[in-house]
N, C-alpha and C positions, 0 to 999 in steps of 0.2 A: 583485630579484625572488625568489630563494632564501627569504628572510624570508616570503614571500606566498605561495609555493606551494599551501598547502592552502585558500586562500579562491580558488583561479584556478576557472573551473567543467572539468568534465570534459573536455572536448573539448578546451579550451586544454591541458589537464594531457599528454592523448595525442598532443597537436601536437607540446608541448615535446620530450618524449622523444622523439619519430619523430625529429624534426629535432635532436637531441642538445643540444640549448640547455639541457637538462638533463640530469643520469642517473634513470632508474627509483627508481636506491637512494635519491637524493637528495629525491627525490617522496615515497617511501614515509617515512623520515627524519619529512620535514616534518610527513605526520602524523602518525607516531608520539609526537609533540615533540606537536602538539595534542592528542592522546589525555591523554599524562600532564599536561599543564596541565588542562586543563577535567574529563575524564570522572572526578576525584574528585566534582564537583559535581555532576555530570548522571546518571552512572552508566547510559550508553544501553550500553556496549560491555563485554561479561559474560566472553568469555574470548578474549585479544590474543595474536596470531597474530604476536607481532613479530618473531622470528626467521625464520619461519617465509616473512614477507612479507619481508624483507631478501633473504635464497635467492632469492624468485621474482624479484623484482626483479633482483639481481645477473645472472639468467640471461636477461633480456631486456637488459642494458646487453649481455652478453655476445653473444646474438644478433645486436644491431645491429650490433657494430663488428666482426663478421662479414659485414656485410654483407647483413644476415636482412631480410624486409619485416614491419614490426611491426603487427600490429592496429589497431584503431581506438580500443581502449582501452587502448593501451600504457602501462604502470605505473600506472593507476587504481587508487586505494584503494576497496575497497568493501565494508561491512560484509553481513554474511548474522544473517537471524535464526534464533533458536534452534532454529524447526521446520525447518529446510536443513540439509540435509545437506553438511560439508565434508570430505573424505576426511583421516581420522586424527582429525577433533575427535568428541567427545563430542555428538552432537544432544539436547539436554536436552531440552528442551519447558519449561525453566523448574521443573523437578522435580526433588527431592532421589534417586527413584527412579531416576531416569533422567542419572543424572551422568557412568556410566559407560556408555554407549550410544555406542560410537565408531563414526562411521562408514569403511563398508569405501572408500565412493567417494562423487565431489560428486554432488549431485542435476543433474538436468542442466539446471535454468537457472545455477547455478554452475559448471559445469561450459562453457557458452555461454559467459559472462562472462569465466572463466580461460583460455577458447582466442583470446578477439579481445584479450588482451592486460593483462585487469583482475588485480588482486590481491587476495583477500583479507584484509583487516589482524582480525578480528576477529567471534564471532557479535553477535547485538545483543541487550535484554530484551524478554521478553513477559510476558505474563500466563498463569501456571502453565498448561500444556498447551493454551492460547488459551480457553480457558472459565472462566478465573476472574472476568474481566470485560473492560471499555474501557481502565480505565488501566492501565497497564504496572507490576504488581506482581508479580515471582514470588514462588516457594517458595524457591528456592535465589540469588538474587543480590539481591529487595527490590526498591525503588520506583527507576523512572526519574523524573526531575527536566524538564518543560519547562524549556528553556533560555531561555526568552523569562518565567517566570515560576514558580518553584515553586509557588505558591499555585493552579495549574490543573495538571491534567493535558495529557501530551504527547500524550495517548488512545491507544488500539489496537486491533489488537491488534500492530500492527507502529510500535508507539513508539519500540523502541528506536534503530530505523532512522532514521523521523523526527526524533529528538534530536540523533542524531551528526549525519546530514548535513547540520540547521539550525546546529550550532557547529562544522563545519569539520571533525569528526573524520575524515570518507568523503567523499571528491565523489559515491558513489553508497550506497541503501540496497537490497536485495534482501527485498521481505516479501512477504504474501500476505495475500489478502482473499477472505470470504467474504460482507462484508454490512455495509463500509467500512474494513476493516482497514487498509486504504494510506491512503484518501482522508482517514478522518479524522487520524492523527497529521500526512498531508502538513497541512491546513488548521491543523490547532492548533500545528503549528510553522514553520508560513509556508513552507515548500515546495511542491513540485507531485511526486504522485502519480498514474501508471497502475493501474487496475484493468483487464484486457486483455477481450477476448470466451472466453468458456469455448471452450478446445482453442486458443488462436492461441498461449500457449506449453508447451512442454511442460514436465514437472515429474512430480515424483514425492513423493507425500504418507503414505505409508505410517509407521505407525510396529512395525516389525517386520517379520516377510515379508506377516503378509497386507494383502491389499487392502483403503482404507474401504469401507462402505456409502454408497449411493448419493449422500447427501443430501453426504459429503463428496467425492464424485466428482463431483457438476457445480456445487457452491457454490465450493469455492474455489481461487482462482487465482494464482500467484505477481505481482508485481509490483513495477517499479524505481519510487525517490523520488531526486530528483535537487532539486539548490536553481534549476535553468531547466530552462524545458521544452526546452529544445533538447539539452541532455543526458540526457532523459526519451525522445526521440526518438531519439539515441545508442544508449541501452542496450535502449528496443525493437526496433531493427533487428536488433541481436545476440542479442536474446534472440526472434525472432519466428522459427516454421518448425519443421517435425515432426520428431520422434524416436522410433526403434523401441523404444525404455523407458516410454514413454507412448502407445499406443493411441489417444490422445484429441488430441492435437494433429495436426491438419491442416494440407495445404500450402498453403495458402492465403497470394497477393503481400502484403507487408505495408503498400503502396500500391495503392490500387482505383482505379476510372477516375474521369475528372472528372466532378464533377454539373453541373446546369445552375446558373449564376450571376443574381443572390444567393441564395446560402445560405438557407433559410428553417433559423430556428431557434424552438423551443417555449419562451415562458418559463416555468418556474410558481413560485413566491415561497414558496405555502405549500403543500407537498403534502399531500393531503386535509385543507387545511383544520383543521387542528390548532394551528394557532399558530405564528406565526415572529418571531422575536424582533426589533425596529428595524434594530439594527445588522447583522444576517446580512440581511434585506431589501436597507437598501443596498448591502450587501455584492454580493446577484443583482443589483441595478439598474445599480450602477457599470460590474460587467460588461455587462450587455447596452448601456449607451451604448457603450463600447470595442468589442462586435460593430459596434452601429449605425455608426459613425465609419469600421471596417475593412468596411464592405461589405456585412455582412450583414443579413439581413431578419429583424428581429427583432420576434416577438407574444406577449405573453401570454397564456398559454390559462387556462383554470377548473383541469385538472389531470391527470395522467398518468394511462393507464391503469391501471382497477381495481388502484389503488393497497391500498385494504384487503383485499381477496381476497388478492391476492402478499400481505401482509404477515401474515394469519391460515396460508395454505396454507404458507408459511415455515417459522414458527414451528411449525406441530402436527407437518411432515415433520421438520423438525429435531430436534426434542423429543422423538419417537415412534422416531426412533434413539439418541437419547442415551440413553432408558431403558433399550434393552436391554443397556445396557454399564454401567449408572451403576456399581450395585454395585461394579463393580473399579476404576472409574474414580475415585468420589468418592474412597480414600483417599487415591490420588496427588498431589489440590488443595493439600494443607497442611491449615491450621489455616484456616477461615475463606473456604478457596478455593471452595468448592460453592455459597457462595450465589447466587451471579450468577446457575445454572443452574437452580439448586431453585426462584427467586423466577419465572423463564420456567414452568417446570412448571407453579406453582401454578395461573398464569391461563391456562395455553394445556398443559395435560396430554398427554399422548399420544394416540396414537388405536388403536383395532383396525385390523387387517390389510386389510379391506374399505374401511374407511373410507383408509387410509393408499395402496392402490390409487386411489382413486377419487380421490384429492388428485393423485398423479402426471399424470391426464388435464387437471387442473383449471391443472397449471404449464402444460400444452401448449397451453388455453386461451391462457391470460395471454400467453403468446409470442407467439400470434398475433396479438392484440389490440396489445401493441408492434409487434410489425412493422409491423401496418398505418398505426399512428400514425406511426413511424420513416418510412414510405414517402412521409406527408404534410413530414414534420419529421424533415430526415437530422441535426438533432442538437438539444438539450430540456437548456437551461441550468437549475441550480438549485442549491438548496443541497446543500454534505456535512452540515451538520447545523444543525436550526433554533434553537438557542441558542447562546450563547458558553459556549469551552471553560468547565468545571467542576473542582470540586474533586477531588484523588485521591482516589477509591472512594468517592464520590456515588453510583453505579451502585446501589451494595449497602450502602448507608445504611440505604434502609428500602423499602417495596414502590412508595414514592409517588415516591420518587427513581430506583427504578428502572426505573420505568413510563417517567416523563419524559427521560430516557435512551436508553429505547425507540424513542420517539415521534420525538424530534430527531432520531436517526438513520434515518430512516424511508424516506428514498429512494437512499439508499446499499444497504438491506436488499432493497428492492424491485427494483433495476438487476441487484443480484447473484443474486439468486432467477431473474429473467430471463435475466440473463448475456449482457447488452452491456456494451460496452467505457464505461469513465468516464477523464477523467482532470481531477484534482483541480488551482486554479492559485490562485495567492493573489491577492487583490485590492487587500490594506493593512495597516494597522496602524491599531486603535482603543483608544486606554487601554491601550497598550501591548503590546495583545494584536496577533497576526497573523488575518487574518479569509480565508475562503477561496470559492468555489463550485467544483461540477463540473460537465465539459459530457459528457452522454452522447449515444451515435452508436449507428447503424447494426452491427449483426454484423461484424464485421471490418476494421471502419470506424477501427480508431484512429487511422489519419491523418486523418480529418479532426475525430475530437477535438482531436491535437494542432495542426493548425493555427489551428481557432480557440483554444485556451491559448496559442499565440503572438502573436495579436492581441492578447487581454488583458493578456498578461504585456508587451508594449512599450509599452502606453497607462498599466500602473498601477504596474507594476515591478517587481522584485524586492527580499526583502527582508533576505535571508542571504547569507552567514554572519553570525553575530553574536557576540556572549561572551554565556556565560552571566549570567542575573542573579537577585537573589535572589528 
């Protein structure tokens, strides 16, 4: 079993060690042995915590045979991405600027993680400052490699997380998402991904002492990728529930009362109607037989609410704060890094002050208009994006590439903009590729995202770890 370690999922891993059937060191060991096999190829894991995770590790072998009661993530390996803060590392952002930025202390969904028992082995890649684009290119470490396929991106902006934990490096990823950043790396590396309800974890996003502006105070939200969703359910337990460093996370049970049975679930295939590619189609339909099959009531509707409003009122709130920082911001991208943002600009520019008010009333619409739909339909199956994964930095090819980019990712941008709970579960493998949907729920609802992703993932399966390939 020692050989295997690193492909057991999470929860086995915290068993073993509770129950000594293993040591921590031994755990940790195991992936550090897969780090240095694969991550020359994959390049998800940017700067390896190996000594670092040995220590913690040794101090939970040490706890136990004291006699200590150990976590639920006892000797877990689990990567954190660049923008988390790990107490003593450097938080880059994927910036040559920002190399030396050591943090004083863990941000506190790492900080969750490290008290029920997890280990840190490592940060992971993104894309320079998360605005460079989808695929996981920075300034300071270069391209992450899907491990399922270099000639696609592993997407992101939390890829690098998704890569490790699809080749074994981590049984858990820590990223965060503002508008698919979990859900798609989880789909285009055949994982599953949480994207949480805005405030159910706490977290801390700041880069410096001040606080973002607004649009990054209720877009983006930390969240775990696990290779099952029952280890995706593991690490939300531990990471659900408020803290006096964040303001914004509420105490709210991380289970809600039961609904009435069956489930009614929303399908919609192609949202607004833009085109959805065959294979992501069946990708939604596989799933929803797997609902149908496990119980639930499953309809296809015409499509979510006012889908292009969230997706215009998004983009101008987004874009109308990035301007007032661009100036200092663009130099930090690199060489090349600014396009992603400049090509957003172009077609959705900023707004005045007036106008940029009047949009905030326009999100409180849109909320509402979910809710009510959510009230019909506690959860609204679909795609994380309407094409199959893409080439690295298609994004910022050209404006037509990056449109279409846009577009596919469209209801990941719209859920986040809302800020309900999604979580991402894979459905198969086509052409070698992994193929994914998300089921989105209710405000605080993510259990019952993640039990229907349990229904799918035992009708369709899972599909990692894997070895890298070329």
């Amino acid at each position: 079993m020692r050989n295997a370690l690193w492909k057991m999922p999470a929860r086995a891993q915290a068993r073993a060690v509770r129950t000594g059937e293993v040591s921590a060191v031994e755990l940790v060991d195991a992936h550090l042995a897969r780090i240095a096999e694969v991550n020359p190829a994959v390049n998800a894991v940017t700067q390896l915590l190996a000594e670092q995770s040995r220590g913690e590790a040794a101090e939970i072998d040490r706890r136990r045979a004291a006699g200590a009661e150990l976590g639920p993530l006892a000797g877990v390996p689990f990567t954190v991405k660049e923008t988390t803060a790990i107490e003593g590392v450097p938080t880059t952002y994927g910036a040559k600027r920002l190399r030396d930025s050591v943090a004083r202390s863990d941000a506190p969904p790492v900080a969750r993680l490290r008290a029920a028992g997890g280990i840190p082995v490592g940060h992971s890649n993104m894309p320079t400052l998360i605005l460079a684009g989808v695929h996981t290119r920075s300034e300071l470490f270069g391209d992450t490699a899907n491990p399922w396929s270099s000639a696609v991106t592993p997407g992101g902006t939390s890829g690098g997380d998704g890569a490790a934990v699809a080749s074994g490096m981590a049984a858990l990823g820590l990223g965060n998402d503002s508008g698919g950043s979990v859900r798609i790396p989880a789909s285009f590396c055949g994982v599953a991904g949480l994207k949480p309800t805005y405030g159910r974890f706490a977290a801390d996003h700041r880069i410096g002492p001040d606080d973002p502006s607004l649009a990054a105070q209720v877009l983006v939200v930390d969240g775990p990728l696990a290779r099952t969703v029952d280890d995706l359910r593991l690490a939300y337990e531990v990471l659900a529930g408020a803290d006096p460093r964040d303001p914004r996370a509420v105490p709210v049970p991380p289970y809600g009362d039961p609904l009435e049975r069956p489930l009614k679930v929303a399908m919609v295939t192609d949202p607004g109607g833009r085109g959805v590619h065959p294979t992501v189609r069946k990708a939604v339909e596989s799933a929803a037989d797997a609902l149908r099959d496990a119980g639930y009531e499953v309809s296809e509707v015409a499509d979510v609410p006012r889908l292009g409003d969230a997706l215009d009122t998004y983009g101008r709130m987004t874009l109308t704060e990035f301007a007032t920082t661009w100036p200092l911001v663009r130099p930090l991208l690199g060489e090349s890094g600014h396009r992603y943002v400049e090509m957003g600009m172009a077609r959705s520019g900023p707004v005045e002050l007036p106008d940029y008010l009047r949009l905030t009333g326009v999100r409180m619409g849109i909320q509402r208009d979910w809710a009510a739909f959510l009230d019909m339909y506690p959860l609204v199956l679909g795609p994380v994006f309407t094409e199959p994964p893409f080439a690295p930095g298609e994004e910022v090819r050209d404006e037509e590439s990056h449109q279409r980019v846009q577009h596919a990712m469209r209801l990941c941008t719209a859920t986040s903009f809302v800020g309900v709970p999604a979580v991402a579960v894979p459905t198969g493998v086509v052409a070698g590729l992994p193929y994914g949907v998300q089921l989105i729920g209710r405000s605080y609802r993510e259990d019952l995202c993640l039990e229907a992703a349990e229904e799918v993932e035992r009708r369709l399966g899972v599909h990692t770890p894997i070895d890298p390939r070329p």
